[in-house]
C-alpha positions in Angstrom: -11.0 11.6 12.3 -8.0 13.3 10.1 -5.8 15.0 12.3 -6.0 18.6 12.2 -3.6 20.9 10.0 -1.4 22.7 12.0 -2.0 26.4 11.6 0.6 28.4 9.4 1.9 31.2 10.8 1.0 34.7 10.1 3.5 36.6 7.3 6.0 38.2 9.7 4.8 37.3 12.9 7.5 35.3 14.8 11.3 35.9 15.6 13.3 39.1 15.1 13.9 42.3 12.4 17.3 42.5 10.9 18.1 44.6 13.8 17.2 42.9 16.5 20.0 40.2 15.1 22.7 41.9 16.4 21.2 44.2 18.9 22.0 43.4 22.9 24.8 42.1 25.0 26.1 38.7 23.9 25.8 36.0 26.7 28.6 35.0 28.8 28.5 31.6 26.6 29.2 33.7 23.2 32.3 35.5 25.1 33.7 32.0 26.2 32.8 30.8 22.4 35.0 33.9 20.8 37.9 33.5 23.4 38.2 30.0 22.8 37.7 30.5 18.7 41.1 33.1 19.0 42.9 30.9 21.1 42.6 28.3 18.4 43.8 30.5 15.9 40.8 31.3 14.3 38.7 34.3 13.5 35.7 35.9 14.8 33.4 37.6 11.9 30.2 38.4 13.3 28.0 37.3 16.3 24.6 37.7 16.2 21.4 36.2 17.0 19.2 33.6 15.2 16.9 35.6 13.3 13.8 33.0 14.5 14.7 31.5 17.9 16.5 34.4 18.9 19.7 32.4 20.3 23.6 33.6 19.9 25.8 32.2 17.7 29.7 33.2 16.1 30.0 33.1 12.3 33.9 32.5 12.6 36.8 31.5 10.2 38.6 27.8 11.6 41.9 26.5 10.9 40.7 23.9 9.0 43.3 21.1 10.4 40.9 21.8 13.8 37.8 20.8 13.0 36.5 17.4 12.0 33.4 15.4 11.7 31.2 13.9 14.7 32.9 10.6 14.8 29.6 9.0 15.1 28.9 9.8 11.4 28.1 7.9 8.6 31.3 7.0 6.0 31.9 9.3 3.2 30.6 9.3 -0.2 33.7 10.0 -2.3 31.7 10.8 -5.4 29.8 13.3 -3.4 33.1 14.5 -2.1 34.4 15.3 -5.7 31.5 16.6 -6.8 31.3 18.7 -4.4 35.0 19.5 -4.4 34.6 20.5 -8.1 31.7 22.8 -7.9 33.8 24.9 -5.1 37.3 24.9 -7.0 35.0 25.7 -10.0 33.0 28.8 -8.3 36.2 29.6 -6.3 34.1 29.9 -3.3 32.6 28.4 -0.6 29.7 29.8 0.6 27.6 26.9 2.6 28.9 27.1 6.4 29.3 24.4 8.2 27.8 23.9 11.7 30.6 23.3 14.4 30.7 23.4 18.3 34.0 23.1 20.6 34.1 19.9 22.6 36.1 18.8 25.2 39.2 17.0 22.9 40.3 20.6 22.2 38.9 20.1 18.5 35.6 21.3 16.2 33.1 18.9 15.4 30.7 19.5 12.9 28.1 17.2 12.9 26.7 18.3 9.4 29.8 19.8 7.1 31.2 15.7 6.6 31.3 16.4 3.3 32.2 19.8 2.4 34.8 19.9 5.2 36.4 16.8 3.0 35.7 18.2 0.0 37.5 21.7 1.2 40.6 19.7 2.5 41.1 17.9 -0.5 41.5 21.7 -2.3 44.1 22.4 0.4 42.2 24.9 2.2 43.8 26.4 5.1 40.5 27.8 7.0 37.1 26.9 6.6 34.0 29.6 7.5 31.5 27.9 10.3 28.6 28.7 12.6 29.9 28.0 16.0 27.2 27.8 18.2 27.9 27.6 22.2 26.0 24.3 22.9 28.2 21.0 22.6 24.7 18.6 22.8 24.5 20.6 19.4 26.4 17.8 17.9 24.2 14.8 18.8 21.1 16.6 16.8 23.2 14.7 13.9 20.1 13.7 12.1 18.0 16.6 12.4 21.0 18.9 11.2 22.1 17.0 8.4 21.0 18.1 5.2 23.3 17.8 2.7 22.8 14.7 1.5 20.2 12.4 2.0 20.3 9.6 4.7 19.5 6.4 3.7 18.4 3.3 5.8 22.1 1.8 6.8 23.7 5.3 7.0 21.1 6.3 9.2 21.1 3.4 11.7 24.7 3.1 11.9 24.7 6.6 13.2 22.3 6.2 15.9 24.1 3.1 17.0 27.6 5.3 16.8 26.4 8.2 18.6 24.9 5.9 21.7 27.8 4.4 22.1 29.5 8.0 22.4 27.0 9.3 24.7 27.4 6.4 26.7 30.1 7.6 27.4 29.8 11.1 27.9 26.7 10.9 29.8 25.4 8.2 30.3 21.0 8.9 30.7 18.3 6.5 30.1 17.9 5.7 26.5 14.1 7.4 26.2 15.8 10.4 27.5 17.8 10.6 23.7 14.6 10.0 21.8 15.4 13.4 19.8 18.6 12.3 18.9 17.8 9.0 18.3 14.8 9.5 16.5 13.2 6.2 16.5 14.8 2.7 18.6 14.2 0.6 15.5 17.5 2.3 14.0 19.4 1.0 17.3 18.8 -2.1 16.6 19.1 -2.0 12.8 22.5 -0.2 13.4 23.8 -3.2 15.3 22.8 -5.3 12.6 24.5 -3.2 9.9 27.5 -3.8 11.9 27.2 -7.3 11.6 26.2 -7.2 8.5 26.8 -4.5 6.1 25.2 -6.0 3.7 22.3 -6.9 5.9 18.6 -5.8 4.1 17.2 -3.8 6.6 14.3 -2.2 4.9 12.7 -5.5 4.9 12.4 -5.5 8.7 12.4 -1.6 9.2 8.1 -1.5 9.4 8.0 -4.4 11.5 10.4 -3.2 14.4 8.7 0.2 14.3 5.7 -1.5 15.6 7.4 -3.4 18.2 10.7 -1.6 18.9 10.8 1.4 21.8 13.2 3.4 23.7 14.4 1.9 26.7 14.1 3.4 30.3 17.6 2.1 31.1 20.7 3.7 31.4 22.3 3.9 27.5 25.0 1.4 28.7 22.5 -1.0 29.7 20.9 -0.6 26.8 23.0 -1.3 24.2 23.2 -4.6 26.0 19.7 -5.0 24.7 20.3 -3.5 21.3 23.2 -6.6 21.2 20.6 -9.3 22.1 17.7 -7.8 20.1 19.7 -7.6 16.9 21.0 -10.8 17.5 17.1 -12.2 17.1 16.8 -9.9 14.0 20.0 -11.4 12.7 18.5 -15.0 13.3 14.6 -14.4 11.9 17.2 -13.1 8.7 18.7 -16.3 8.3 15.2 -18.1 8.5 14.0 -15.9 6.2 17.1 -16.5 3.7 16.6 -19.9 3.9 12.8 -19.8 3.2 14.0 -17.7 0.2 16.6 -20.3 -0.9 13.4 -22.7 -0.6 11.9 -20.5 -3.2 14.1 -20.0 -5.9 14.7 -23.6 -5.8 11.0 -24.6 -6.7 11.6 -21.6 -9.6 10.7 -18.4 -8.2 12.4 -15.2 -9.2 11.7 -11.4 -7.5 13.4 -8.9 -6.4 10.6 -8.8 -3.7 11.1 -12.3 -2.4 12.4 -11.2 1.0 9.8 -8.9 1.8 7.5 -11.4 0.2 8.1 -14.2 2.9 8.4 -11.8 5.7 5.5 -10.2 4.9 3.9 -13.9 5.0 5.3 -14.4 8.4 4.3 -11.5 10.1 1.8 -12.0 13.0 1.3 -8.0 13.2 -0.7 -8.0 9.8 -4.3 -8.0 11.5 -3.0 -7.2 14.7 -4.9 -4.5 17.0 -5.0 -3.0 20.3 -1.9 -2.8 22.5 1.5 -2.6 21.3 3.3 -6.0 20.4 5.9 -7.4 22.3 9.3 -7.6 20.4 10.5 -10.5 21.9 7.2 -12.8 20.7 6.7 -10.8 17.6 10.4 -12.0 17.1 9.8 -15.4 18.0 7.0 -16.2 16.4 8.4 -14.9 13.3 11.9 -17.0 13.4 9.2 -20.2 14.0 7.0 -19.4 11.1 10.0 -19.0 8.8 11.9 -22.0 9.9 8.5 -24.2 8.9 7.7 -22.1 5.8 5.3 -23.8 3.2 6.9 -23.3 0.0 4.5 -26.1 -1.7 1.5 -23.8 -0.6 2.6 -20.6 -2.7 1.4 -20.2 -6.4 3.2 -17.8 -8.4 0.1 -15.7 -8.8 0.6 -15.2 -4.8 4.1 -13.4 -5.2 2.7 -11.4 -8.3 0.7 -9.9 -5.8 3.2 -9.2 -3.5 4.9 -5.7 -3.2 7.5 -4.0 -0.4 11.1 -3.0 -0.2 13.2 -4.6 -3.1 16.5 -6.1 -2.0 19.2 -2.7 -1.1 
């Protein structure tokens, strides 16, 4: 059975008129926000409320030496920097806000303006305009937020793996309890392989661990303990799979889809239904089927057929 179409909402039927944005008492939160904002030498332009969910937020000018990116982010793209750089010096405006929130270290985070704040500081801006909002855990909805340029497998992963290691830290909760965050535990463990590798080819295993991979009910710091051990299986089944590769090219075969060809060849979960696979034997089986691969079974009419994630 298709699952159902959530119903769209009526024209005009949810949050608040124009109005109603800035009518009301700001919360104490928004007063603490504003005084803090001054202290810091910046300046308060508006506050208002969210026009759908209603909550407070300042619209405020920074000193722009103040405010930097989540440090769990993904690295740069200087070419989107420039870009972006050029469009602004060309219109002689900047008119996309970033998102920023106060933490503890004295400075702004904003775990969405990466590349505009770079782009703006390579003009030599002295300010940049933000939406400050109140709520510091703001900052670890990284992936959610982040819209101004697409994530892609690695980038994506080695975030998740950065920002758990932060909130490890800071508060340290079972892992399940950052599912939001986090998004899905395959990127945990694909993070720590990036790290090891940054070259490591990801997609090719991405499907499988989102069968088998989940969220641990340990504390984050325990956890990672896990991501270390899982991603040093992952790590191995890749260098099986390499070598089963290797096996392949030397009998003549040439695709840019042999990886996910011999993984896909490996994989116990093809046919597999019912309850939700174990990692661990999922894993091991894998690592044992590529270590014994057949080459001298596979025709090349079988990887003509084959399709999946080309190499990154």
């Amino acid at each position: 059975m298709p699952p159902r179409r959530k119903k769209k909402a009526e024209k005009g039927s949810r949050g608040l008129t124009p109005p109603e944005t800035v009518s009301g008492s700001p919360p104490e939160e928004i007063d603490k926000t504003r005084s803090q904002i001054e202290a810091d030498g910046g300046v308060v332009l508006s506050a208002f409320r969210d026009p759908l969910g209603g909550h407070w937020q300042v619209l405020a000018s920074l000193p722009i030496d103040k405010v930097e990116p989540t440090p769990f982010q993904r690295d740069l793209s200087d070419t989107h920097v420039k870009r972006l750089a050029g469009v602004i010096d060309t219109l002689g405006r900047f008119l996309d806000p970033i998102i920023a929130v106060h933490n503890i270290k004295g400075v702004y985070w904003t775990p969405n303006g990466h590349h505009r704040l770079s782009a703006m500081k390579r003009l030599g801006a002295k300010s940049i305009v933000a939406l400050v909002l109140p709520e510091p855990e703001v900052a670890y909805k990284i992936l959610a937020l982040n819209t101004e340029k697409a994530h892609n497998l690695r980038e994506k992963s080695l975030e998740v793996i950065r920002m758990a290691r932060d909130l490890a830290e800071l508060d340290d909760k079972p892992e399940k309890d950052y599912a939001l965050e986090f998004e899905e535990p395959a990127f945990l463990t694909l993070g720590v392989c990036y790290e090891k590798n940054g070259r490591f080819a990801g997609g090719a295993y991405h499907p499988l661990l989102k069968r088998v991979d989940e969220f641990s009910a340990e504390t984050l710091s325990r956890a990672l303990k896990m991501r270390a051990s899982r991603a040093e299986r992952v790590m191995e089944l890749e260098e099986a799979v390499s070598q089963a590769m290797q096996a392949l090219k030397e009998k003549g075969f040439e695709s840019p889809y042999l990886r996910a060809f011999v993984v896909a060849r490996i994989n116990p979960l093809r046919f597999h239904k019912g309850d939700k696979p174990s990692f661990d034997a999922t894993i091991e089986k894998m690592i044992a089927s590529a270590k014994k691969f057949n080459v001298s079974s596979i025709k090349p009419e079988h990887l003509a057929r084959a399709g999946g994630a080309p190499e990154e």
